[in-house]
N, C-alpha and C positions, 0 to 999 in steps of 0.2 A: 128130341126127335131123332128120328132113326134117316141117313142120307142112303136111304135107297128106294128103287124105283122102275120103274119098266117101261119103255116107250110103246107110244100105239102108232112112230111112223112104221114105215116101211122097210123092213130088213134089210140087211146086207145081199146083194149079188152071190149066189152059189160059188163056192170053190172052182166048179171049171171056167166061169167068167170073172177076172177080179176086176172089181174097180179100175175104172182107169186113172190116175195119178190126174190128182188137182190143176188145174192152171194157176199160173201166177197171175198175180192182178194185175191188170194193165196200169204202163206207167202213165204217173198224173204229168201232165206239162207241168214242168218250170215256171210259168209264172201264176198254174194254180195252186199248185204246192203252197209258193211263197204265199198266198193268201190266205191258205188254209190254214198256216203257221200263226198266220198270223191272227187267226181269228182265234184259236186255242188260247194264244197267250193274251186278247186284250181283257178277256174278263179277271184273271189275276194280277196284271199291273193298274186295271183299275182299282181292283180291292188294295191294291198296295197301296197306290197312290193316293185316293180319297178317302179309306182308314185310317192309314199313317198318319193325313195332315190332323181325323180328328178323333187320334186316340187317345184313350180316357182310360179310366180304371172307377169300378161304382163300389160300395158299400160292400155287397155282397162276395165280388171278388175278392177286397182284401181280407174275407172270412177265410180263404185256401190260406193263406199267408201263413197266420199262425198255426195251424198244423203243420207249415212245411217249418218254420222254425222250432216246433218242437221235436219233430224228429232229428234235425241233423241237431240238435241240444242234445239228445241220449236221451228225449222223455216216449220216443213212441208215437203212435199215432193220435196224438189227441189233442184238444182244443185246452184242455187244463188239467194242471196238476193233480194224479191220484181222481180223476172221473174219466174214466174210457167213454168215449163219445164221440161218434162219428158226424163232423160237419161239415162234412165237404160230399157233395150229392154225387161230383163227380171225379171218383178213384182213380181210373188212369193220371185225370189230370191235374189231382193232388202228387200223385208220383213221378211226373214227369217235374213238374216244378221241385219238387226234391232233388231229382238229379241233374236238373240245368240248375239250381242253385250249388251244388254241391263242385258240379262240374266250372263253373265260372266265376263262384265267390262273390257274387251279385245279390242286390236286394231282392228277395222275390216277388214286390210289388209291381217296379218297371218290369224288369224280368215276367212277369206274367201275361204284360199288355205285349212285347214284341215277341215273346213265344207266341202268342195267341192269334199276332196275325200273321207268324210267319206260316202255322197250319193253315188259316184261312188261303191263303195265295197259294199252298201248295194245291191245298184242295179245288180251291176254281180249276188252276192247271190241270189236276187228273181228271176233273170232272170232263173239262171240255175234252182233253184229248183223249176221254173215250169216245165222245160224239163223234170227234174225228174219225178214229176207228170203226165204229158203229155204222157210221152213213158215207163210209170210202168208196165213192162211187164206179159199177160195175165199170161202166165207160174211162171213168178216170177226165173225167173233164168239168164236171160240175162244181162249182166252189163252194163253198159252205157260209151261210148265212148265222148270225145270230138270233135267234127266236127266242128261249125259255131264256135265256140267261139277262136278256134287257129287263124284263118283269124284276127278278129280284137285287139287279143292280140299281133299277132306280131307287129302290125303295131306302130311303135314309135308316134304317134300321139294320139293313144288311152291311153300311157301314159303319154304324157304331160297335153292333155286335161282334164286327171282327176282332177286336180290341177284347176293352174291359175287362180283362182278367179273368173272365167266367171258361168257362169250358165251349164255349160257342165254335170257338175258330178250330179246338179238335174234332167238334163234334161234324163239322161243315170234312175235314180231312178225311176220317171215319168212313163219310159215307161216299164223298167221292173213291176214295181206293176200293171198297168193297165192290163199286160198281165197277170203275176200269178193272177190277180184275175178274168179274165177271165176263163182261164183253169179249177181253183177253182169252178169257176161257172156252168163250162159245168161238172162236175165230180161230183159235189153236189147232183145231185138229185137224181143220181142213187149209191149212196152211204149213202145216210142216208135217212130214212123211213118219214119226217117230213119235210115240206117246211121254217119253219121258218131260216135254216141257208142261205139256196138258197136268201131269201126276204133281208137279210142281206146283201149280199155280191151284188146282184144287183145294191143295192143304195147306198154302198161303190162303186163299180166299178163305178158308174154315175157319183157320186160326183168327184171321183177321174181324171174320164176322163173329164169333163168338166175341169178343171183344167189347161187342157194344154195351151189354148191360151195365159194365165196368165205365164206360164214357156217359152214361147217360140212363140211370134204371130204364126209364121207356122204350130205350131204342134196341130193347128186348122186341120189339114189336116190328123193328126192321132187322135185327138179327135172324129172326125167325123168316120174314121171306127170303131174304137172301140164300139163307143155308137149305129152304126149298128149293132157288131157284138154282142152285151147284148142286142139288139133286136129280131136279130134269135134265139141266141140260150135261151133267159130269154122266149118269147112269150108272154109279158104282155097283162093281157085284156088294154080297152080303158082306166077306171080311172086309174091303175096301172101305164101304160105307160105314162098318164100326168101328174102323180107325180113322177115318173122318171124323163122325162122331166124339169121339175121343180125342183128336184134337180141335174139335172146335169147342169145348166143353171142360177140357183139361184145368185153362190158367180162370174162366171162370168163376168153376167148383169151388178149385182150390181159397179162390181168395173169399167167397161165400162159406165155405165152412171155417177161415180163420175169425170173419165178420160175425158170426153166432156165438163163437166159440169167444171170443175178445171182449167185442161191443154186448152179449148179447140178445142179439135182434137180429131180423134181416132183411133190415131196409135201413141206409144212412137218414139220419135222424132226423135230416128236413123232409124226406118223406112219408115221416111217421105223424109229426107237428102238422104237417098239409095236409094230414089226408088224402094222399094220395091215390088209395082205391076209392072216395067215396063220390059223387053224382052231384052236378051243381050243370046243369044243363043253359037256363035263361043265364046265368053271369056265362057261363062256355061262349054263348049265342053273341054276348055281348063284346066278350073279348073278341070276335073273329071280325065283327063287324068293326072294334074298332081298330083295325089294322084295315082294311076292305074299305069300307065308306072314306074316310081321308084321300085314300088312294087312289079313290075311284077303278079298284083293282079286279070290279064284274068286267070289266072292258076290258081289257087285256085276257082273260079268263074264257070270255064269250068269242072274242078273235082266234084264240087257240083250239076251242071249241068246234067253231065251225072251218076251221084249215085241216083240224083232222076227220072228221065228218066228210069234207071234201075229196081228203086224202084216201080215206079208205074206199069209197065211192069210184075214185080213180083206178084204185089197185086192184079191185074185182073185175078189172076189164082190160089190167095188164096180165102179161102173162111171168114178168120180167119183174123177181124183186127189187124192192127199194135200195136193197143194202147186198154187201157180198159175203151175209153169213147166211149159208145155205139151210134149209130144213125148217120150213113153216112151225113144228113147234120149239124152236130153237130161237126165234124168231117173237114168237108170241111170247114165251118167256122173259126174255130180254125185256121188249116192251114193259110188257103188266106189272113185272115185280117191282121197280121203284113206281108206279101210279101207284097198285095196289097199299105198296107199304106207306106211301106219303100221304094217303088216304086216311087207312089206318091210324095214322101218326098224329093227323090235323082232328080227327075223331075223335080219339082220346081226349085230347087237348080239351077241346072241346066240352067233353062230358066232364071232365072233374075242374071244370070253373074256371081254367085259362091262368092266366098270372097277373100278379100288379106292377110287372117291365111288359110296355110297351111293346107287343109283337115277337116277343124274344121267342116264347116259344113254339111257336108256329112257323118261325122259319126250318127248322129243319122239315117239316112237313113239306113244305110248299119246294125245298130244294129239291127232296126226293120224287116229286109230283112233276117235276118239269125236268128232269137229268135226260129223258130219251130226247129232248128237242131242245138242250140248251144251243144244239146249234144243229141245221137241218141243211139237206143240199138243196141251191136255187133250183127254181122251177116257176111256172107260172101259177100255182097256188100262192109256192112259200113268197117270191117276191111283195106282191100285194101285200100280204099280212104281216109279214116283216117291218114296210114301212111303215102301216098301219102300229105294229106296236113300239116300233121306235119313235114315233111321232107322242105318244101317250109318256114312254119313258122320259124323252125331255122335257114335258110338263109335268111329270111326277118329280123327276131328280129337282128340279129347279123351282115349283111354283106348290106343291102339294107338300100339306104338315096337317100335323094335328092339331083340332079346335082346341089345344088347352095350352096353358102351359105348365112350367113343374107336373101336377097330379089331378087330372081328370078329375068330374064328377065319378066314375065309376068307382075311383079308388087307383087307376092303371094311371102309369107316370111316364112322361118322357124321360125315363133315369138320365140319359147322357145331360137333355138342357136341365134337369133339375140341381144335378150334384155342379155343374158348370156354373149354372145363376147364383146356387149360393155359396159356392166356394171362389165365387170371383176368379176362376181359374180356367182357361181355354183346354188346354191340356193337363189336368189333374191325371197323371198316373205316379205318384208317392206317397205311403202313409202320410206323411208330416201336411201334404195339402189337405188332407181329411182333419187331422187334428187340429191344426194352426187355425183351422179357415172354416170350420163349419161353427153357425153359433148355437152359444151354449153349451160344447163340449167340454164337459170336466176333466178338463185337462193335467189337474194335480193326480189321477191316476197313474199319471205312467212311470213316474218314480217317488213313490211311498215315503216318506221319512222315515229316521230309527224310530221305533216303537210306535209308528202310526198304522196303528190296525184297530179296524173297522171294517163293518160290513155299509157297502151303499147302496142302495135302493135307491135309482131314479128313475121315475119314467116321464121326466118332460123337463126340460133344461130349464124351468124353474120350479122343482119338487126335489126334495133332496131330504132321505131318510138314511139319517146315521144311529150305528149301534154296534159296541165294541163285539168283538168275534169272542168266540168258543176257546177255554183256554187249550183245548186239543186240536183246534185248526192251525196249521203250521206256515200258512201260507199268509205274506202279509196283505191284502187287499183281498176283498171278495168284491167287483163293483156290476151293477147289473145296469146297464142302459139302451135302448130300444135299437140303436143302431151296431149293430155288433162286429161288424167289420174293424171300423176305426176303433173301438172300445177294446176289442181284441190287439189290435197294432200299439194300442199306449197302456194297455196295463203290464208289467212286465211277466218273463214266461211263470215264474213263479208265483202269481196274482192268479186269482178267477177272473173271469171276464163270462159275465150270464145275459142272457138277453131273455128277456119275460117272454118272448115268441116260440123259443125249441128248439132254434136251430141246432144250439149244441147246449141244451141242456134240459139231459133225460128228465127231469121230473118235469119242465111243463111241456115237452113233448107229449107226455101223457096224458092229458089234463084233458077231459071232456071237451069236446065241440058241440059248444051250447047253442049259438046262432053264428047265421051266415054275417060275414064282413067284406073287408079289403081283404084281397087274393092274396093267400100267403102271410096278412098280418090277424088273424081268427081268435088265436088263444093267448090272451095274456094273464100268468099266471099269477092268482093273487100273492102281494109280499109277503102275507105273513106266512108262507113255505118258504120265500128266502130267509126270513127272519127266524124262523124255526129250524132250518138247516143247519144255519150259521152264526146266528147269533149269540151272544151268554146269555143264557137262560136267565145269571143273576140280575142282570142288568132291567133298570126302567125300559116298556117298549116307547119306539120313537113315536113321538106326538103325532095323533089324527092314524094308529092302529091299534086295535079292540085287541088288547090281551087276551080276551078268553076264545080267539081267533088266533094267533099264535099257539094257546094253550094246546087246543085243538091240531094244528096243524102237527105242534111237536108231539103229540102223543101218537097222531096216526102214522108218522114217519116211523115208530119204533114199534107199533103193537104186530102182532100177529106173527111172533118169527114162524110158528109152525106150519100159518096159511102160505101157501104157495101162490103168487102170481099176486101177492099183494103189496104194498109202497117197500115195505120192507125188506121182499126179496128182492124188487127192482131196485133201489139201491146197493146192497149189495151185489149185483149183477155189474155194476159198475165202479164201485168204490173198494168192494174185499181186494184185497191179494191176490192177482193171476196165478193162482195154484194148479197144478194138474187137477184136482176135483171140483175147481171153479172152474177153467175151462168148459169140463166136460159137463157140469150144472148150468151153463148159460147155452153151451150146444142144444143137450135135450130140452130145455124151457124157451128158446127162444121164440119158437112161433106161439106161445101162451101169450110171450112178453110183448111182442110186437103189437097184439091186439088188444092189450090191455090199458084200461082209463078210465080215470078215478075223478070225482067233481072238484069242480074247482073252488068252492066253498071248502073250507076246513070244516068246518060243522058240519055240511052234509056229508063230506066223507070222513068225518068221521064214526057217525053213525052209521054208512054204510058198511068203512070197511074195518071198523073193530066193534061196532055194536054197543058204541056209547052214546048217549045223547049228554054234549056237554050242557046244553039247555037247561035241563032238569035242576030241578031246587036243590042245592049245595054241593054239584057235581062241577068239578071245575080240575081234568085231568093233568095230574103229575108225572111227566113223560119220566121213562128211565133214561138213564146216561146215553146219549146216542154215542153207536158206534166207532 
């Protein structure tokens, strides 16, 4: 998008009358100040505080883990050795964890659970103390109440999430700063006499929101109102705006065209395995409500509803804004842009099927949806509904949970008490409590014998498919198991670690979406593609798998070098040599690559994509040497 724009207020004052110079805001008393202080910092020391006591770290998070220790190893950005593969959804905060590992010499397991809530606390912080800003009352006497912010601190989810090693607690930072520096923005110019602080905060606010798709592909969707809303209210001429542009677009680009060019594709690889563009609407319906019904969270919802109802009903009959940033659409700006994009945000969610964590992703929606009123100044509206939704908050923080436990019937889990019940563990944030203490982890992966190489196939901690490796694979373990986090933290960096789901591994990432399942667990790739991959061909297959299903698989991994967009170029998109004409072969192919997907039957595709039918009477294909 282009950051330029045209206002339809009312011009400036002609040259022979200028403007007369701003007043300064009247000062707050002393002892409102002090409250108002104080009301900014309680929603962050409570996230400190009842985070902290019950921070965790899940599955999923220790998936970032092993990409940050293969980088600072000298292998790159990837999940395993010799397969470029992107699994970690969110890049900032793979790279931040790289450099607080790098910078402290810590494990990046812990290390990910108090980085994670140290963004959270920051972020309440900036959030509230825009509100602060935002609703600095004309008179300077009104204190400021907590309204939006009670909603999402009762909700036990807004405390786990701050943890857990995910990307939560940046993403929660993210959007608080994009917003203070908004407000920042729109308060600037009619507070100090001199544009250069306003030009400053512009293209921090660009840079910053450009940003997001890097924290979170989706929050492309709040990236985009924001840098509308530094459109209205900043009014760059035309060079201005495309050097905004340019820097909100700059660090981006840049890391999207290393991602095609590298990985490529362009989309990190658990959004390629999810589905991410595609429509699952009745499971959307379901995931919302199951954060909503527990919570009984239409009540809190319908209270805020009708205070602002009331509120604006008021304001058509003052004449005296709410706030002391001047300019109606300056004003309305501010307002809509975080509804609109928290809207936005929870809509998506929504339509592509929601998730199998509990709520997780829906809080950023619902943050951005309530940032204008995390805290409002008293009045006889706000008083009332204030008590009204603190009264609901202490029966949420204290008496409301979810009908299940571990994992719903829907498929959606309480992750924190799930990984908690059965790792016997209050605060699990260390690999070795995932290993030591979950059961049935095969735990002999994580340091291999001399000459113990095999490939393992398991997908249930009592199924266990062995078969010695490829004598051209150099790595000693290939082990594939459903949970990929911990499987990833105990096989060593030189080992595969596959998870039949996609997260980081390109070939059942691509693998047809046959029917609807559990959110996020959809495709699981049949073995004999692991066993085709990686197994010696000379070898007996392991017991209770159809050879002429391996046969199959290994011929369609190698047939068609000349067809483009087929198994075979997808792997090598991944496994050749980062060459300068591979680069620039996975640049130009990568949007072919990203949308391509092959059945997960070896038989069906292999008669799709090389046009054999292994079926056929004495047809029983002889793969060539794989690459």
């Amino acid at each position: 998008m282009t950051l330029t724009t045209t206002s339809t207020d009312q011009g400036p004052p002609p040259a022979d009358h200028p403007a007369p110079a701003p007043l300064p805001p009247p000062r707050t008393p002393r002892r409102v100040a002090r409250w108002n202080i104080a009301a900014v910092l309680l929603p962050a020391v409570f996230v400190a505080v009842l985070a902290g006591k019950r921070s965790w770290l899940c599955d999923d998070g220790l998936i970032y883990t092993r990409p940050v220790r293969q980088i600072l190893a000298g292998n790159g950005p990837v999940f395993n050795p010799g397969e470029r593969a992107e699994a970690a959804t969110g890049t900032l905060w793979q790279w931040l964890l790289v450099a607080a590992t790098r910078l402290t010499g810590q494990d990046p397991a812990p290390l990910a659970v108090r980085l994670g809530l140290l963004c959270a606390v920051l972020g309440w912080f900036l959030a509230a103390d825009a509100g602060r800003r935002l609703y600095r009352p004309a008179a300077g006497h009104a204190p400021l109440l907590p309204c939006g912010a009670p909603i999402l601190l009762a909700l036990p989810p807004t405390w786990d999430f701050a943890t857990s090693g995910l990307e939560t607690g940046l993403t929660t930072l993210w959007i608080a700063g994009c917003w203070w520096l908004l407000v920042r923005l729109a308060a600037d110019p009619h507070t100090r006499p001199h544009p250069r602080p306003h030009t400053r905060r512009a293209y921090g606010l660009a840079v910053l929101a450009g940003l997001g798709p890097t924290v979170r592909p989706e929050l492309a969707i709040a990236t985009l109102g924001f840098l509308t809303a530094l459109a209205l209210i900043h009014r760059p001429r035309p060079r201005r705006a495309a050097a905004l542009t340019a820097a909100a677009t700059a660090l981006p680009l840049a890391y999207e065209i290393f991602r095609m060019g590298y990985y490529g594709v362009l989309l990190p690889l658990p959004a390629i395995t999810k589905e991410a563009g595609a429509s699952d609407w009745p499971r959307g319906w379901a995931y919302a409500r199951d954060l909503a019904d527990p919570y009984h969270l239409w009540l809190p919802l319908l209270t805020l509803a009708a205070l602002g109802t009331a509120g604006v009903l008021a304001t058509r009959r003052r004449t005296a804004p709410a706030t002391t940033l001047p300019g109606t659409r300056v004003r309305r700006t501010l307002y809509t842009t975080p509804v609109v994009c928290g809207l936005a945000m929870l809509l998506y969610v929504v339509r592509v099927g929601g998730d199998f964590m509990h709520a997780r992703m829906l809080l950023p929606g619902l943050f951005l949806l309530l940032l204008p009123i995390l805290l409002v100044p008293a009045s006889r509206l706000a008083i009332p509904a204030v008590a009204a939704l603190a009264a609901w908050a202490l029966l949420c923080a204290s008496a409301f949970r979810v009908p299940y436990e571990r994992i719903g019937p829907a498929g959606i889990a309480d992750e924190r008490g799930f990984y908690t019940s059965v790792l016997g563990v209050a605060n699990p944030v260390t690999a070795d409590a995932f290993i030591d203490g979950f059961p049935g982890f095969p735990t002999f992966v994580r340091d291999p014998r001399p000459g113990y190489r095999h490939t393992l196939v398991d997908r249930s901690p009592t199924h266990t498919l062995n078969a010695p490796l490829r004598p051209d694979v150099a790595t000693p373990i290939v082990a594939m198991w459903p949970s990929l986090g911990m499987l990833g933290a105990a096989v060593p960096l030189t080992g595969v670690a596959l998870d039949d789901l996609g997260l980081a591994y390109p070939l059942a990432a691509h693998v047809q979406l046959s029917t609807r399942g559990r959110p996020g667990h959809e495709k699981q790739i049949d073995p004999a593609w692991v066993l085709a991959q990686y197994a010696d061909p000379a070898a007996p297959p392991p017991p209770g798998i159809d050879p002429i299903r391996i046969a199959a698989a290994r011929y369609t991994l190698t047939c068609g070098d000349t067809n483009r967009g087929r198994l075979k170029e997808l792997l090598d998109s991944t496994h050749a040599p980062l060459t300068r004409h591979r680069f620039v072969a996975n640049l130009t192919g990568a949007v072919r690559r990203t949308s391509f997907r092959f059945p997960n039957d070896p038989i069906a595709a292999a008669r799709q994509i090389c046009g054999v039918d292994v079926l056929a009477p004495g047809i029983l294909p002889t793969a060539p040497t794989h690459p």
